[in-house]
C-alpha atoms as an extended CHARMM CRD file, in Angstrom:
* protein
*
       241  EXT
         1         1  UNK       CA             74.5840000000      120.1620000000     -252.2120000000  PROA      1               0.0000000000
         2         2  UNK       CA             76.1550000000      121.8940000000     -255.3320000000  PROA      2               0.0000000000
         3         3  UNK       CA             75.1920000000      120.2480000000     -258.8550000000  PROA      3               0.0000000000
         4         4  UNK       CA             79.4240000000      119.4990000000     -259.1000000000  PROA      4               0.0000000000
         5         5  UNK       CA             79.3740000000      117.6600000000     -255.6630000000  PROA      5               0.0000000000
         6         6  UNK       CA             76.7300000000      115.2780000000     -256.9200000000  PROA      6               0.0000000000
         7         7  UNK       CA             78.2960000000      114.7950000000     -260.6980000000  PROA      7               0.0000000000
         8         8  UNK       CA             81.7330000000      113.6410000000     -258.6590000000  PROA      8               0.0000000000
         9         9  UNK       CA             79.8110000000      111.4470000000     -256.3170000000  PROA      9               0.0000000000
        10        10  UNK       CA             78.2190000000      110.1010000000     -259.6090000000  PROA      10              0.0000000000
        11        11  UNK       CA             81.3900000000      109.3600000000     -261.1340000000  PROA      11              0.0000000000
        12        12  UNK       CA             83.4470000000      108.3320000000     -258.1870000000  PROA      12              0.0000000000
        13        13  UNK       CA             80.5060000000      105.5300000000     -257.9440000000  PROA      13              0.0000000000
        14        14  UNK       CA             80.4770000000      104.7890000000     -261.5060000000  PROA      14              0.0000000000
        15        15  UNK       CA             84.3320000000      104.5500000000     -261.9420000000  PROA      15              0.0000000000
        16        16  UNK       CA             84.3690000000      102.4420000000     -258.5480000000  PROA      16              0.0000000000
        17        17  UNK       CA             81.9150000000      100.0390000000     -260.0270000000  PROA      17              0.0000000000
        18        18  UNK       CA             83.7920000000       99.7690000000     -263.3110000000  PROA      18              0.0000000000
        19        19  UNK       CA             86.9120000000       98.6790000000     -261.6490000000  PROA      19              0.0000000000
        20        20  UNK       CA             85.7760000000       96.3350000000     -259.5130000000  PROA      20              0.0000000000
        21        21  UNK       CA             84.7980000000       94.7890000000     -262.5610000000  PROA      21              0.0000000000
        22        22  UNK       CA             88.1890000000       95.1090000000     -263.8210000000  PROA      22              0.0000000000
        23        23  UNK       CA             89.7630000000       93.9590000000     -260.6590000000  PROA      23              0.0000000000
        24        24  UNK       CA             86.8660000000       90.5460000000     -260.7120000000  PROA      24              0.0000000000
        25        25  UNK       CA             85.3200000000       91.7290000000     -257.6990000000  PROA      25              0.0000000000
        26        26  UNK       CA             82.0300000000       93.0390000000     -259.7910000000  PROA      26              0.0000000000
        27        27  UNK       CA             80.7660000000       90.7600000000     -262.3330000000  PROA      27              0.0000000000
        28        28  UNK       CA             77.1970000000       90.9530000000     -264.0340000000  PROA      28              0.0000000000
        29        29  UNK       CA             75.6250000000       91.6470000000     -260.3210000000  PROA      29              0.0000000000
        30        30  UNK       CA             76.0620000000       93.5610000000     -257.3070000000  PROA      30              0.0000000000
        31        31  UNK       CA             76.5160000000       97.4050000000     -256.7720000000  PROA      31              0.0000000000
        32        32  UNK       CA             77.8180000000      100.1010000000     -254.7570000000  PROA      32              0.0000000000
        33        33  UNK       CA             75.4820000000      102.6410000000     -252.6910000000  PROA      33              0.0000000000
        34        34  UNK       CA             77.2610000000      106.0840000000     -251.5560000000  PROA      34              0.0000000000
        35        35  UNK       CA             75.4420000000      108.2810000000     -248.6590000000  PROA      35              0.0000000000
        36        36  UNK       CA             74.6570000000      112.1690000000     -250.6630000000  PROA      36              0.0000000000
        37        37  UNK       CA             75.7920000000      114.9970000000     -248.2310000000  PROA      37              0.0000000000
        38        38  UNK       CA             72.9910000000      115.3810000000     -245.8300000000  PROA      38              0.0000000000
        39        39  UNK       CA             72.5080000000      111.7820000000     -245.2350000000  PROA      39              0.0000000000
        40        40  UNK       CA             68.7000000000      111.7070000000     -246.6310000000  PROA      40              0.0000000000
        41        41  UNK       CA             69.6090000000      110.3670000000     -249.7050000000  PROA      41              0.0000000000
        42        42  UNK       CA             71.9880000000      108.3080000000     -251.8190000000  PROA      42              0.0000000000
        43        43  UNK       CA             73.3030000000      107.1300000000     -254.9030000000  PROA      43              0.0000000000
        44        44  UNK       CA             73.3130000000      103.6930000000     -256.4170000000  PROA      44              0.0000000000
        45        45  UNK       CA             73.2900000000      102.2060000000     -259.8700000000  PROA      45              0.0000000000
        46        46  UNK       CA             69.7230000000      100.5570000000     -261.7390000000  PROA      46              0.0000000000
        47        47  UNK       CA             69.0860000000       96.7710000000     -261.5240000000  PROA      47              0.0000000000
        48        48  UNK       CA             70.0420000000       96.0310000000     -265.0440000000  PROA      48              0.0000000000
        49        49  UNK       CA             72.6700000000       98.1690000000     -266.1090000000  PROA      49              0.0000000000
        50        50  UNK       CA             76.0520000000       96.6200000000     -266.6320000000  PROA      50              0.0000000000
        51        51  UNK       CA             78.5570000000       97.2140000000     -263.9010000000  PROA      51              0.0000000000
        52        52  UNK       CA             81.3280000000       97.2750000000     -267.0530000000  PROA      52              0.0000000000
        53        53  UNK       CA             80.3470000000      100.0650000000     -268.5660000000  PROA      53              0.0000000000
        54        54  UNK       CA             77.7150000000      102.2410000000     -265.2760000000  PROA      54              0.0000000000
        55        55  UNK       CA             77.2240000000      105.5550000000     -266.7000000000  PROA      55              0.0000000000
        56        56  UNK       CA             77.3510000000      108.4840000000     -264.1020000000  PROA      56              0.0000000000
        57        57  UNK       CA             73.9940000000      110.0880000000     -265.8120000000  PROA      57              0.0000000000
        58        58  UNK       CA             71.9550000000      106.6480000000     -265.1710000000  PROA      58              0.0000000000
        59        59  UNK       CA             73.1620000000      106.0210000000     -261.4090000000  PROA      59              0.0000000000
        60        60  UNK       CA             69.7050000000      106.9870000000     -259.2680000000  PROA      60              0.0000000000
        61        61  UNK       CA             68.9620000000      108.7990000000     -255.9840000000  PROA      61              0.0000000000
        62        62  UNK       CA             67.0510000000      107.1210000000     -253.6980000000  PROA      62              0.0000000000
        63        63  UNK       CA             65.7350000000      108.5810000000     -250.4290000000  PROA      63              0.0000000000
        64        64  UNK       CA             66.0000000000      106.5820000000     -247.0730000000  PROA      64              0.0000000000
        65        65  UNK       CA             62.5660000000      105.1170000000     -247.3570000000  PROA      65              0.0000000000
        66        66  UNK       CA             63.5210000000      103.5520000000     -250.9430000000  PROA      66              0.0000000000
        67        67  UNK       CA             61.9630000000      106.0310000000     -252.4390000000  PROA      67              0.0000000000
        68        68  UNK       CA             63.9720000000      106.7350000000     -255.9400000000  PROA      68              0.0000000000
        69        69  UNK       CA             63.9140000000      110.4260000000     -256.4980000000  PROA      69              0.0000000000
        70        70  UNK       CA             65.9170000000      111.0010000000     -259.2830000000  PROA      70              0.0000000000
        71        71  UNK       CA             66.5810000000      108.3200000000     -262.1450000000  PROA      71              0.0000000000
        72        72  UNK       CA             63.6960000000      107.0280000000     -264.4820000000  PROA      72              0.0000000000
        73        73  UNK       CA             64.8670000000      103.0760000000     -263.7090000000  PROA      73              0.0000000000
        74        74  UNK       CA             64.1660000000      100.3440000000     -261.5600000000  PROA      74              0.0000000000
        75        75  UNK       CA             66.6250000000      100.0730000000     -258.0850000000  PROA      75              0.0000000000
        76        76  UNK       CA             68.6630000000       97.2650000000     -257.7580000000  PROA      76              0.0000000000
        77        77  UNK       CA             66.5510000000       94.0810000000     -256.5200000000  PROA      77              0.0000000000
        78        78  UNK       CA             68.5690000000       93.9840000000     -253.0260000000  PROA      78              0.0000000000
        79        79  UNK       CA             67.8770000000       97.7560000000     -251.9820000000  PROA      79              0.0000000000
        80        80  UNK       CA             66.8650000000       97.0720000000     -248.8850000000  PROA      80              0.0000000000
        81        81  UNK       CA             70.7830000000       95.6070000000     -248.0190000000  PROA      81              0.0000000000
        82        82  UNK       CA             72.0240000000       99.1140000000     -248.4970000000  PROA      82              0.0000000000
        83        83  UNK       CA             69.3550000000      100.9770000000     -247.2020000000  PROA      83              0.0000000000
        84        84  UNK       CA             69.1520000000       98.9430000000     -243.8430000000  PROA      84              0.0000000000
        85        85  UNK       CA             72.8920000000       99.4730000000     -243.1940000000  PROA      85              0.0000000000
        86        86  UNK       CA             73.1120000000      103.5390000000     -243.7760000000  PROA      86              0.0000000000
        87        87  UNK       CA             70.3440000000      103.3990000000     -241.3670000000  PROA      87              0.0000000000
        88        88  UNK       CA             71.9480000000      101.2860000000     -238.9970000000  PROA      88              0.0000000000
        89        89  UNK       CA             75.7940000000      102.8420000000     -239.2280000000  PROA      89              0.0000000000
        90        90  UNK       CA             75.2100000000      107.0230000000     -239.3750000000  PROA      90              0.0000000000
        91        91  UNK       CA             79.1630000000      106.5180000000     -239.7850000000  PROA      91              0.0000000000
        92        92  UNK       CA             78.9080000000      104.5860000000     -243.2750000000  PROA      92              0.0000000000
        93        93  UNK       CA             79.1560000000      106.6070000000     -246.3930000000  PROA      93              0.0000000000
        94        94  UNK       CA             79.6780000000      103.8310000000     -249.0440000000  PROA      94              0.0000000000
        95        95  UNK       CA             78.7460000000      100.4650000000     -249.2600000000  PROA      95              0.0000000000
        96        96  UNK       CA             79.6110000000       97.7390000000     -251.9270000000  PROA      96              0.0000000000
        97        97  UNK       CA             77.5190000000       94.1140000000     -251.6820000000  PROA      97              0.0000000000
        98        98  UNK       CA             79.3360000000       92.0060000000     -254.4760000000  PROA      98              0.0000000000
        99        99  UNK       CA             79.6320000000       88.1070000000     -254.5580000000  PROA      99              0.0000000000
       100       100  UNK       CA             83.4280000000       87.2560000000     -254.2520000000  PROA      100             0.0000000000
       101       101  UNK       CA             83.9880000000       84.1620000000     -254.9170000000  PROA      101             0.0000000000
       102       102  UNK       CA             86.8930000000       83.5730000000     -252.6710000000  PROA      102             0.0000000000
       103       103  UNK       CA             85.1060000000       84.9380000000     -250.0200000000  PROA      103             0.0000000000
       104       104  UNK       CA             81.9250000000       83.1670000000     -250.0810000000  PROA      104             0.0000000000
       105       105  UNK       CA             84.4790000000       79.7090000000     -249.9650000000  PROA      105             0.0000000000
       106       106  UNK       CA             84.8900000000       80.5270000000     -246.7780000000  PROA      106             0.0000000000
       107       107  UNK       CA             81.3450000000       80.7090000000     -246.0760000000  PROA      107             0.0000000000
       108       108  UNK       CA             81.3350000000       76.8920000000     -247.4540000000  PROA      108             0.0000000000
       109       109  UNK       CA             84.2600000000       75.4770000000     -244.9950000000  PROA      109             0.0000000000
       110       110  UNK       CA             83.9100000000       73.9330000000     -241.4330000000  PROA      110             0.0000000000
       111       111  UNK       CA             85.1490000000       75.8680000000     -238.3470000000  PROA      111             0.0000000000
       112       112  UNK       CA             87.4990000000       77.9800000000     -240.9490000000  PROA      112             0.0000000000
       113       113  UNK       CA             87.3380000000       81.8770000000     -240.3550000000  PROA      113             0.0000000000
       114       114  UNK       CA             88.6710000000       84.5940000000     -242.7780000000  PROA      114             0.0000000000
       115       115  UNK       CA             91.1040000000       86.3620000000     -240.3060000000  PROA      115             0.0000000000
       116       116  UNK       CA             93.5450000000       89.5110000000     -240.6170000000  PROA      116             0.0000000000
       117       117  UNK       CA             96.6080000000       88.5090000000     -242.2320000000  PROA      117             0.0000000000
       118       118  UNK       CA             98.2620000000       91.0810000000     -244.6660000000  PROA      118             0.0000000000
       119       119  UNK       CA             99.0790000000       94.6080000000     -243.1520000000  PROA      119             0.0000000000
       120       120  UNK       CA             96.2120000000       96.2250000000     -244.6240000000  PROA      120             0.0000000000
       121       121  UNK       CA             93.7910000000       93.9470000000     -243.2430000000  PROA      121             0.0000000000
       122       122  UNK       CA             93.5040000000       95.2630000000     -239.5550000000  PROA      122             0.0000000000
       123       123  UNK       CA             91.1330000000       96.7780000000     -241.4640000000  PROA      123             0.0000000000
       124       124  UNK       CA             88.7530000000       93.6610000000     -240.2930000000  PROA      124             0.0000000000
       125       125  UNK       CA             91.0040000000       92.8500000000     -237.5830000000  PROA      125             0.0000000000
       126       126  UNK       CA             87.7610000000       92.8680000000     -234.8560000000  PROA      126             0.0000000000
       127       127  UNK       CA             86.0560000000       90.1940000000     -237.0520000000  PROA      127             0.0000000000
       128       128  UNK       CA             84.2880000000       89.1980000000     -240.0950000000  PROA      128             0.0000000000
       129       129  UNK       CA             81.0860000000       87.5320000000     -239.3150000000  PROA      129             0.0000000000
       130       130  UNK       CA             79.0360000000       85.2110000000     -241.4570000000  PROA      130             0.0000000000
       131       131  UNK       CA             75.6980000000       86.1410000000     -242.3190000000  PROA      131             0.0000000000
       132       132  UNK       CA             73.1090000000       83.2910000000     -241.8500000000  PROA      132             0.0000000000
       133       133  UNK       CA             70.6430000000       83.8390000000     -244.7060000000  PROA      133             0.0000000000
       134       134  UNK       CA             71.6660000000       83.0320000000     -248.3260000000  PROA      134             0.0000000000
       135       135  UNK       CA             68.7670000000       84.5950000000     -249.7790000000  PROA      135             0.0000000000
       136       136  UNK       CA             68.4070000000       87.7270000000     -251.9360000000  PROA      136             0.0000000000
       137       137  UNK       CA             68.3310000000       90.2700000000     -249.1360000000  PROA      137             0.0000000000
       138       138  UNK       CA             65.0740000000       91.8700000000     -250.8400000000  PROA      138             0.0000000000
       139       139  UNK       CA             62.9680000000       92.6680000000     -247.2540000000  PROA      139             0.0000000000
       140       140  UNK       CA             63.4850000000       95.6340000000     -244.9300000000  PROA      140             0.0000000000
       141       141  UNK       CA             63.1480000000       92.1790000000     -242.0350000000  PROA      141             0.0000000000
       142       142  UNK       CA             66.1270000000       90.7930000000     -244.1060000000  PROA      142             0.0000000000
       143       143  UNK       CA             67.9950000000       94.0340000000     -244.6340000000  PROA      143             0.0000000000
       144       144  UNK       CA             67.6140000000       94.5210000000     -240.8970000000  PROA      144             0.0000000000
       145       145  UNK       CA             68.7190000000       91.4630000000     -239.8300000000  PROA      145             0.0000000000
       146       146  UNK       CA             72.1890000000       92.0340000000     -241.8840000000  PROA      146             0.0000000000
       147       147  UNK       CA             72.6100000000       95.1520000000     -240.4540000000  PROA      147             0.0000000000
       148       148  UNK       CA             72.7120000000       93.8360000000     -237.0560000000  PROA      148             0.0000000000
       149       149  UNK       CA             75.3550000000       91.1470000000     -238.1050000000  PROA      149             0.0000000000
       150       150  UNK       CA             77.6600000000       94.1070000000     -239.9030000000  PROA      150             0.0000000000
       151       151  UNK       CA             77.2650000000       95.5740000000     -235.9620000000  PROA      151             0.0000000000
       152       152  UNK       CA             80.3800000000       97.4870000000     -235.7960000000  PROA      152             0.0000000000
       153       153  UNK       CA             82.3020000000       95.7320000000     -238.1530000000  PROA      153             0.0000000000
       154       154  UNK       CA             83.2300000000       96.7520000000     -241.6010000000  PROA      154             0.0000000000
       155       155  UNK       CA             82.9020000000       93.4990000000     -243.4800000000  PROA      155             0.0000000000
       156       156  UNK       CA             80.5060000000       90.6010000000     -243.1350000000  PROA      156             0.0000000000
       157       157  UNK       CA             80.2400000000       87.5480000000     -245.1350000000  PROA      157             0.0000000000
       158       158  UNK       CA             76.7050000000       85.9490000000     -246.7310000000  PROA      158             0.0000000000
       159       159  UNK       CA             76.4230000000       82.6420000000     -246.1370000000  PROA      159             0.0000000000
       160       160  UNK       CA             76.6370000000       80.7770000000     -249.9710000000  PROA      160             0.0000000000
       161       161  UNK       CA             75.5710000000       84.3630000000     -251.4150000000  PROA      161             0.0000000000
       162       162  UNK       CA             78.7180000000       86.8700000000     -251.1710000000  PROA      162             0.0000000000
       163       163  UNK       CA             79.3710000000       89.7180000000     -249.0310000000  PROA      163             0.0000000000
       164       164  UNK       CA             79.3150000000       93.5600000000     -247.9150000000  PROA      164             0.0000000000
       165       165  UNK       CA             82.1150000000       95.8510000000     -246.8000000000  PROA      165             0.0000000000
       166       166  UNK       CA             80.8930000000       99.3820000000     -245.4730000000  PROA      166             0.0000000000
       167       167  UNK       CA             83.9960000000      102.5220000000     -246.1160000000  PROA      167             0.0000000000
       168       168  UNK       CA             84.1670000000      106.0690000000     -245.1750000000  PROA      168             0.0000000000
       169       169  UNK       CA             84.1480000000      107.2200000000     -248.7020000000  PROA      169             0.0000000000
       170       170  UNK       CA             83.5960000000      105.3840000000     -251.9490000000  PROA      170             0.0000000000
       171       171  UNK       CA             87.5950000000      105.8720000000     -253.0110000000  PROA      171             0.0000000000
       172       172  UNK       CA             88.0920000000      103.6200000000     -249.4310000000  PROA      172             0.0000000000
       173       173  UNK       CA             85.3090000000      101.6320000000     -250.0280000000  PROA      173             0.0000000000
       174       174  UNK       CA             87.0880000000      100.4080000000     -253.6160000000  PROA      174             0.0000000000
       175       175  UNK       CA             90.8330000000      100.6710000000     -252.0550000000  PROA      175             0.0000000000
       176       176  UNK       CA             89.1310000000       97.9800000000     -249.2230000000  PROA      176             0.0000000000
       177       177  UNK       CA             87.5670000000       95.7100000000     -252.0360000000  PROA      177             0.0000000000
       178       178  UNK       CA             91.1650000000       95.7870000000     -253.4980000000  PROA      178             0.0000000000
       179       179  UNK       CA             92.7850000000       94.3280000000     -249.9540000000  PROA      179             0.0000000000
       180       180  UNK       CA             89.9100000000       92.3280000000     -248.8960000000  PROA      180             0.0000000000
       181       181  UNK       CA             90.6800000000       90.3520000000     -252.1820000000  PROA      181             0.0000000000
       182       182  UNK       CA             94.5370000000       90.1520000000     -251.2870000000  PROA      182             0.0000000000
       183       183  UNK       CA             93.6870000000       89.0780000000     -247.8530000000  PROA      183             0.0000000000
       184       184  UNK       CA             91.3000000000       86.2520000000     -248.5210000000  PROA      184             0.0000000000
       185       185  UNK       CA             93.9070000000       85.0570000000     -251.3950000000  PROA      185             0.0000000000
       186       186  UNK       CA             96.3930000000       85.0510000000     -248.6590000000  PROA      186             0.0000000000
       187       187  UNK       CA             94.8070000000       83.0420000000     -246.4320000000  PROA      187             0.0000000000
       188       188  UNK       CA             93.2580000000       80.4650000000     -249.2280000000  PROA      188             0.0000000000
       189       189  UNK       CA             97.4000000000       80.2090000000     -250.9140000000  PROA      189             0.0000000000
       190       190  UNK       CA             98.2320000000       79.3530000000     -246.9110000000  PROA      190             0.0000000000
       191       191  UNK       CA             95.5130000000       76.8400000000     -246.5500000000  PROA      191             0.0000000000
       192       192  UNK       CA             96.6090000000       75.3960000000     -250.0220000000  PROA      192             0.0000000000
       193       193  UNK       CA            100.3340000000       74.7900000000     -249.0600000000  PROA      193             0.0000000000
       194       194  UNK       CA             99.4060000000       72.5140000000     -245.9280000000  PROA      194             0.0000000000
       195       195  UNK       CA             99.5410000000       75.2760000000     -243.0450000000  PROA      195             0.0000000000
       196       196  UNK       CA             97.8720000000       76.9080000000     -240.9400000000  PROA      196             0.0000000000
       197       197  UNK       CA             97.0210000000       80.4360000000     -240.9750000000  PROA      197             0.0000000000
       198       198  UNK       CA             98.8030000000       83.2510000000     -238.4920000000  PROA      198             0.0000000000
       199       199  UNK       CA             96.6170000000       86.4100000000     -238.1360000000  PROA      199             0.0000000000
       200       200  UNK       CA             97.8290000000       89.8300000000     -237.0380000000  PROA      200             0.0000000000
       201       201  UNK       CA             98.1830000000       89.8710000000     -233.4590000000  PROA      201             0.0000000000
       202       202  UNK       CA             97.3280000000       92.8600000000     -231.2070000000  PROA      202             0.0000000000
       203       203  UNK       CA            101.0590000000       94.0260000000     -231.1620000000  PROA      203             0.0000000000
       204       204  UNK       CA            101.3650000000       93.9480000000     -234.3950000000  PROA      204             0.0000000000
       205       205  UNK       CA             98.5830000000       96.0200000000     -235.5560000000  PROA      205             0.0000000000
       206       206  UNK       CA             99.1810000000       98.2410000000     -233.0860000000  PROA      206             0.0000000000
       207       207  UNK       CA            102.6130000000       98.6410000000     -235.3330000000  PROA      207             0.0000000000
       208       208  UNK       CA            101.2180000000       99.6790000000     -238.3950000000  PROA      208             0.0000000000
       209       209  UNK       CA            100.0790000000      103.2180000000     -238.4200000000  PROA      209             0.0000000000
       210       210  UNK       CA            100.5970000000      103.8240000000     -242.2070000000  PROA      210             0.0000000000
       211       211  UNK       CA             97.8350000000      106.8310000000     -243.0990000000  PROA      211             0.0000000000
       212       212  UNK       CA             94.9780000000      105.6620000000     -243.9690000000  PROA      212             0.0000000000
       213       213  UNK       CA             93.1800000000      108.6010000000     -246.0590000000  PROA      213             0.0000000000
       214       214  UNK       CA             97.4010000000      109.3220000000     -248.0400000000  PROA      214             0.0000000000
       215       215  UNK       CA             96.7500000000      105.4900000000     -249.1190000000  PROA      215             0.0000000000
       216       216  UNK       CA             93.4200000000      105.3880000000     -250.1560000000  PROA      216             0.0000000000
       217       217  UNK       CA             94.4440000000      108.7240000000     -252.3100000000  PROA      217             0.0000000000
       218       218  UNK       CA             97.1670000000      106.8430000000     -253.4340000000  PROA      218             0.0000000000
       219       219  UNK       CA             95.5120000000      103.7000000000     -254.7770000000  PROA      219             0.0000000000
       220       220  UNK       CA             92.6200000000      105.4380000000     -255.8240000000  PROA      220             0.0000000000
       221       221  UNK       CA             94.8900000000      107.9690000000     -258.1250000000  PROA      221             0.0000000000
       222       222  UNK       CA             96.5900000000      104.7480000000     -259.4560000000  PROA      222             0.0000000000
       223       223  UNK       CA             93.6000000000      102.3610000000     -260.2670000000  PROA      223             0.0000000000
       224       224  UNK       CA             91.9010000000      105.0280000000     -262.1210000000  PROA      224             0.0000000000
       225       225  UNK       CA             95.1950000000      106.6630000000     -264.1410000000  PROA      225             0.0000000000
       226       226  UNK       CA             95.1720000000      102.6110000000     -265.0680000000  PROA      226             0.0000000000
       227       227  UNK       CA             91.4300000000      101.8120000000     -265.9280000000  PROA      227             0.0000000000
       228       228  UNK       CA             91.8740000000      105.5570000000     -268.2640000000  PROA      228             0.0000000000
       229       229  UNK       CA             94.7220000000      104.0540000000     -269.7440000000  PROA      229             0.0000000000
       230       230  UNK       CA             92.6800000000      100.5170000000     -270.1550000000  PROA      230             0.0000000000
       231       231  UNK       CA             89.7310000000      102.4020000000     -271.7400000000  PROA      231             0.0000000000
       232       232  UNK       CA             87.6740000000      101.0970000000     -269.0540000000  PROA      232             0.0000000000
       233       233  UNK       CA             87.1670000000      105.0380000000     -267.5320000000  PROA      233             0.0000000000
       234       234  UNK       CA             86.8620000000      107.9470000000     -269.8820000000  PROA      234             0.0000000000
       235       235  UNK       CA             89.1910000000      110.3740000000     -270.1810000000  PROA      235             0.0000000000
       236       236  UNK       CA             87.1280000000      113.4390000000     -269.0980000000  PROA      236             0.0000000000
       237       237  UNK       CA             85.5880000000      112.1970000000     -265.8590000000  PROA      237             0.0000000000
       238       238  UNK       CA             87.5060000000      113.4410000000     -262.9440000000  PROA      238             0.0000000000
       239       239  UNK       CA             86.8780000000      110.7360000000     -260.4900000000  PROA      239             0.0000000000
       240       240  UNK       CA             87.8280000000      113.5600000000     -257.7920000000  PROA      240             0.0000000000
       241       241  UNK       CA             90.9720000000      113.4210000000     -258.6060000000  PROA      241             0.0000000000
């Protein structure tokens, strides 16, 4: 892995994490991990520094026994969520854990599911399970038992705690944060005006066949050319753009 691959990884994370912030989806906790080339090792922010303003030069590399191998600072408490799933999905190159308010309401509701309404939800069209434990998901026995709730699916919800999405790339990973959002907004404005909620149905989504990898370059060029113009991203990092 070249030195240039790694700073862009670094700074695709670091601008990711930055606007989630600006989007509310990070606050003052929760963090992004992204899978290095090689799939030994990967990135992901210390426990303490602020998701507003992650530097690129203070995210750490941590090997797959939670080992951190580059970076002088302390991992982020819940390592062992991240680390559990990259084991468990070979497939998964980025994964966010963030608490969401509006999803985690639907952890709190009676026999009400977060379903696949807006276009860019079949995204999560095969399900999004609920996660039991509402504990800090600190123990490889916890990180474990997460992972086999994820399964196949690319979003699960923590029970009272928040959730995890898993992406291809951490460009889709953010561009998925970004329509999760929309979609659980969707459903909660339905709820709110007396109704009840229509999902996607089979025929449908097997309608939409808008590109996935021309949108995510699409939204990812937009949301950073905005958080540059915001101040919130420097000017010189290149995001991989």
């Amino acid at each position: 892995m070249s030195q240039n691959t790694k700073a862009i990884a670094a700074e695709q994370v670091a601008a990711a994490t930055r606007m989630l912030v600006m989007e509310g989806i990070l606050d003052y906790s929760g963090h992004i991990a992204a899978r290095l080339p090689g799939g030994d090792r990967f990135m992901i922010q210390s426990a303490t520094d602020s998701r507003a303003e992650l530097d690129p030069s203070r995210i750490l590399v941590v090997d797959m026994d939670g080992n951190v191998v580059e970076g002088g600072l302390k991992p982020p408490l819940e390592l062992a969520l991240h680390l559990e799933i990259l084991k468990a999905r070979p497939d998964v190159q980025a994964v966010l854990h963030c608490h969401m308010e509006l999803a985690i309401s639907f952890t709190l509701m009676r026999d009400v599911q977060l379903l696949a309404l807006r276009s860019r939800a079949v995204r999560w069209a095969d399900g999004i399970p609920t996660h039991p434990d509402p504990s800090l998901i600190r123990s490889t026995e916890q990180g474990q038992a997460l992972a086999e709730t994820l399964g196949s699916h690319n979003a699960a919800l923590i029970r009272s705690h928040g959730m995890v999405l898993v992406a291809e790339s951490v460009p889709a990973l953010f561009v998925d944060a970004v329509h999760f959002l929309e979609n659980a907004r969707q459903q909660m404005t339905v709820m709110q005006a007396g109704q009840e909620p229509v999902p996607l149905t089979p025929e449908e989504i097997a309608l939409i066949d808008s590109p996935r990898q021309f949108h995510i370059d699409k939204l990812w060029n937009f949301y950073v050319r905005q958080g540059k113009a915001r101040s919130i991203i420097p000017q010189d990092w290149s995001a991989g753009l």
